[in-house]
C-alpha positions in Angstrom: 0.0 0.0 0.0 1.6 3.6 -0.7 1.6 6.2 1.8 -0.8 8.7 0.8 -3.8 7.6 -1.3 -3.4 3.8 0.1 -3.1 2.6 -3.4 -2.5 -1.1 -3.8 0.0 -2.8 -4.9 -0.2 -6.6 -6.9 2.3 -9.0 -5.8 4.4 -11.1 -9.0 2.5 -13.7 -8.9 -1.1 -11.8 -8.3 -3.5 -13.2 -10.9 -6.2 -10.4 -10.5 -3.3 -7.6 -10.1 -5.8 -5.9 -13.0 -9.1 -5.2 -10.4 -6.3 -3.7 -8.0 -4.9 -1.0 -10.6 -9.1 -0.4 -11.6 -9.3 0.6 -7.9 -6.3 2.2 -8.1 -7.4 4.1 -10.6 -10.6 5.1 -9.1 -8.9 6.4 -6.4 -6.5 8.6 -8.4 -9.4 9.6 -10.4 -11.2 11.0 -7.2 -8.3 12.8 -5.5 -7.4 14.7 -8.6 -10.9 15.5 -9.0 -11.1 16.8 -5.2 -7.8 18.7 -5.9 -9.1 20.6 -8.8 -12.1 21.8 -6.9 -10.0 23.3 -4.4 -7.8 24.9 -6.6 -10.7 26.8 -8.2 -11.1 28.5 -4.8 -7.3 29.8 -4.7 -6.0 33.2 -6.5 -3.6 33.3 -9.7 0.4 32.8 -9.6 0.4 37.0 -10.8 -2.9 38.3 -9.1 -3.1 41.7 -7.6 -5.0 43.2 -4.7 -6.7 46.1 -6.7 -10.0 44.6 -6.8 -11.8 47.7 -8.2 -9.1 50.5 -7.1 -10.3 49.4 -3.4 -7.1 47.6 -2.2 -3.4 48.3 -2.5 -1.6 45.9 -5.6 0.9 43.3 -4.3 3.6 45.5 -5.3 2.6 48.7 -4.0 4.7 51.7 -2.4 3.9 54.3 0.0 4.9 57.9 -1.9 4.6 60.7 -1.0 0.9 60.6 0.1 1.6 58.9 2.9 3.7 59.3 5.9 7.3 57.6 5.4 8.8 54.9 8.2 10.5 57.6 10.1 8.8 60.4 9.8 8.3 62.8 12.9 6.0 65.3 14.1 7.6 68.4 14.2 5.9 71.2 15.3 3.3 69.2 16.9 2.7 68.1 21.3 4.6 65.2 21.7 2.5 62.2 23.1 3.3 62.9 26.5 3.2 66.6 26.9 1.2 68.4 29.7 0.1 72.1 30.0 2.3 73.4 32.8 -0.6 76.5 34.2 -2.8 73.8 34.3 -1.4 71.1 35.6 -0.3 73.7 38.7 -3.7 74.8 39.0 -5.0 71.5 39.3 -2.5 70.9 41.7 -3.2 73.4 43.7 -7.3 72.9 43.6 -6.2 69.4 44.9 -4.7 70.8 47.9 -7.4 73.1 48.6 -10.1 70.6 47.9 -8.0 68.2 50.7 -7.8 71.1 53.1 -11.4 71.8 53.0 -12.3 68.4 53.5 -10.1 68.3 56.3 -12.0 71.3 58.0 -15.2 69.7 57.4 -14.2 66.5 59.1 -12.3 68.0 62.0 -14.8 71.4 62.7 -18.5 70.9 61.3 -21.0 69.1 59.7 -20.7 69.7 56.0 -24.1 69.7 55.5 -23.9 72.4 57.7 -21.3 74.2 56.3 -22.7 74.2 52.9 -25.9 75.6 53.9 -24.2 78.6 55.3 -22.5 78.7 52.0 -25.3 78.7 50.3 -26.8 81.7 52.0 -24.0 83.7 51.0 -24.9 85.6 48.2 -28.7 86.2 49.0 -29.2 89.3 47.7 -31.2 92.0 50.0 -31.9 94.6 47.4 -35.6 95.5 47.2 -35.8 94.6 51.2 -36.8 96.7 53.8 -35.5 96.2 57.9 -37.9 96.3 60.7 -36.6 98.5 63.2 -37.3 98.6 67.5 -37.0 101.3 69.5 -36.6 100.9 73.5 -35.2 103.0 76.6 -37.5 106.0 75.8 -38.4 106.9 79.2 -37.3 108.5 81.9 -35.4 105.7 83.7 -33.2 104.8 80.7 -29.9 106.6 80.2 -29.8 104.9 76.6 -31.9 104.4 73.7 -31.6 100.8 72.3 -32.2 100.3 68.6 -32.9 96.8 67.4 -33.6 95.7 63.9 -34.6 92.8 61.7 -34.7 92.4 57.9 -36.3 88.7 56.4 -33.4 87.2 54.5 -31.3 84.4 55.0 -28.4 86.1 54.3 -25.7 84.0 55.9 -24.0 87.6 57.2 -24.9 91.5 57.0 -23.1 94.6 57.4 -25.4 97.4 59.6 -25.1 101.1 59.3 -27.2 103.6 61.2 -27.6 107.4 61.6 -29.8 109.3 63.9 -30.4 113.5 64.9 -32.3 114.9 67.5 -35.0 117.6 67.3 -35.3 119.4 64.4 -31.5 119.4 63.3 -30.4 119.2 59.5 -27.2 116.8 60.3 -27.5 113.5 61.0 -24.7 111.4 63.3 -23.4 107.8 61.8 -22.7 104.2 63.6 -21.6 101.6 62.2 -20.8 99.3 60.2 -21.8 96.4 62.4 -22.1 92.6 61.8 -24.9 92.6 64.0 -28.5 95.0 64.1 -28.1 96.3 67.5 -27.2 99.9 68.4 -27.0 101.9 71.6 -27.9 105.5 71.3 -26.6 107.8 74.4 -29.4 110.7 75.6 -28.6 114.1 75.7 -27.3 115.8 78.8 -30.0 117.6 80.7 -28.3 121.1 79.2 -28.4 120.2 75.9 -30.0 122.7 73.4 -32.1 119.5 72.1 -34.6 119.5 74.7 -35.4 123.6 74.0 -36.5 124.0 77.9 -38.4 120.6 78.2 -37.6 117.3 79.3 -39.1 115.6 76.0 -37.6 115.7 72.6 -37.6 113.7 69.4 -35.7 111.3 67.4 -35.4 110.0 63.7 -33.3 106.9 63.0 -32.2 105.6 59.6 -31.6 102.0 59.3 -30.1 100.0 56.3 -28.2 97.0 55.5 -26.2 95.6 52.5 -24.3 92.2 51.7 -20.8 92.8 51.8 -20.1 89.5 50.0 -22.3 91.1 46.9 -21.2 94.4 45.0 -23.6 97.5 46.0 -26.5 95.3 47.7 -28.2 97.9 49.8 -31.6 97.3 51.2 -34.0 99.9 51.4 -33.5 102.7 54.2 -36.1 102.7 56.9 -37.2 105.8 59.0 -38.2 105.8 62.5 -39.8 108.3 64.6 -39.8 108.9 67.9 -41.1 112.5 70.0 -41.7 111.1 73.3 -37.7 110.5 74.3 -37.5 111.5 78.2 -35.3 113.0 79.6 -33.1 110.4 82.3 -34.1 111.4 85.5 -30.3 111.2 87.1 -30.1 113.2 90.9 -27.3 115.1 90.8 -26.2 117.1 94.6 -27.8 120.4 93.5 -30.8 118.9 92.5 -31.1 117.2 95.7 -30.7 120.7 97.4 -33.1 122.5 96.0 -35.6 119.9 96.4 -35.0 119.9 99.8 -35.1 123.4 100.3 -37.9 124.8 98.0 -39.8 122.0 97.2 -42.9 120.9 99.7 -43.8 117.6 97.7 -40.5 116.1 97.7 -39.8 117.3 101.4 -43.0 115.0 102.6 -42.2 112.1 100.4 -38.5 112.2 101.5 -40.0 112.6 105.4 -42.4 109.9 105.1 -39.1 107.4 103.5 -37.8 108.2 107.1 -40.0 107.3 109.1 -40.6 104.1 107.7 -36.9 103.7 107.7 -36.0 103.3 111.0 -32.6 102.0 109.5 -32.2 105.7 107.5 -33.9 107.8 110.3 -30.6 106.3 112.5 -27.6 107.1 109.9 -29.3 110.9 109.5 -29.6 111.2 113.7 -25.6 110.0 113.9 -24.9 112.5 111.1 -26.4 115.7 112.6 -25.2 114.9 116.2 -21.2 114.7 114.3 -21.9 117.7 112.3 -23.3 119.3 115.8 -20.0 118.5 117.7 -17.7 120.2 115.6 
């Protein structure tokens, strides 16, 4: 038998050696048959790959069209380049971004702290404060001013001005961070109290956003023409009660006597001032 097809092969003395070259034959017959078949499948010795100008010939070059073996690109970012301004920056929103997370974890809530950043820049144009008024009688050696506007505003800068009477100028206070405001009253000889012991007051409140450019609220007016004067006892005052005036001489003799305490002390006193 051969190696390949497995033709047979007669012996000498093989009487039917002529049936073994038939199937021999046969066998030929079909493999050459099966080998034409799939040569029918395979491409000429001198084919090209140009199939309708859509693929380069066996033989082909690249020219100047195309880009040669070495070529460079000159004038162009290499592949690693970086963009040095940037690159810093980034580097520098990384540390910031690492610092405020540190303050958030070690101070506050961020929650928190984002919802005072968030109440920022709240805007109080168009806004109008509330203002308060106390200490207007006689008792009180101050006016207290106390006012509200409704924003959120996370912070607000406070400025105030005030005049007494009828006078043209008004006198400043602030800026404060916070809406309260003491307002001394006038000395008993000040001109503002023109003989009397009443006068009058206008205040001006407003309040801007110092974290927005020119975000003023509305100004609001107050006014007040019942401010007492304080009632402080000063040593002549006290004399010329005493002397000349009848009420306060029976009020002062009737603390005395119900003061056996004070009715004592004055006794000790006038017996000293005798003795000298």
């Amino acid at each position: 038998m051969s190696n390949y097809l497995n033709l047979e092969k007669p012996t000498e003395n093989d009487l039917n050696w002529g049936d073994a070259v038939n199937r021999n034959t046969d066998k030929i017959d079909a493999e050459c048959s099966r080998l034409n078949t799939e040569l029918g499948t395979k491409s000429n010795v001198n084919h090209t790959h140009n199939f309708n100008n859509q693929f380069a010939p066996l033989n082909h070059h690249h020219n100047s069209s195309y880009a040669s073996i070495g070529h460079t690109h000159t004038g162009f970012a290499v592949t690693g380049h970086t963009h040095a301004e940037i690159t810093a920056l980034q580097n520098r929103m990384t540390l910031a971004e690492g610092r405020i997370n540190t303050l958030f974890s070690d101070k506050a809530d961020k929650s928190y702290v984002i919802n005072l950043l968030q109440n920022f820049d709240h805007s109080v144009v168009g806004l109008t404060p509330q203002i308060n008024l106390n200490g207007q009688g006689s008792n009180n050696s101050n006016l207290r001013v106390n006012a509200w506007i409704n924003s959120p505003a996370f912070l607000l800068e406070w400025h105030l001005s005030f005049k007494w009477a009828n006078l043209q100028n008004f006198s400043n206070q602030g800026p404060k961070n916070t809406p309260e405001f003491t307002i001394p009253k006038p000395s008993a000889n000040a001109p503002y109290w023109g003989g009397s012991n009443i006068t009058g007051i206008t205040i001006k409140v407003k309040c801007r956003n110092p974290f927005l450019n020119d975000n003023w609220s509305n100004e609001a007016t107050l006014t007040d023409n019942d401010i007492r004067m304080h009632n402080f006892l000063d040593f002549d005052k006290l004399v010329t009660a005493v002397a000349n005036d009848m009420s306060f001489q029976t009020t002062l003799a009737s603390i005395i006597i119900t003061n056996p305490y004070m009715a004592e002390k004055l006794i000790n006193v006038a017996n000293t001032e005798s003795a000298k």
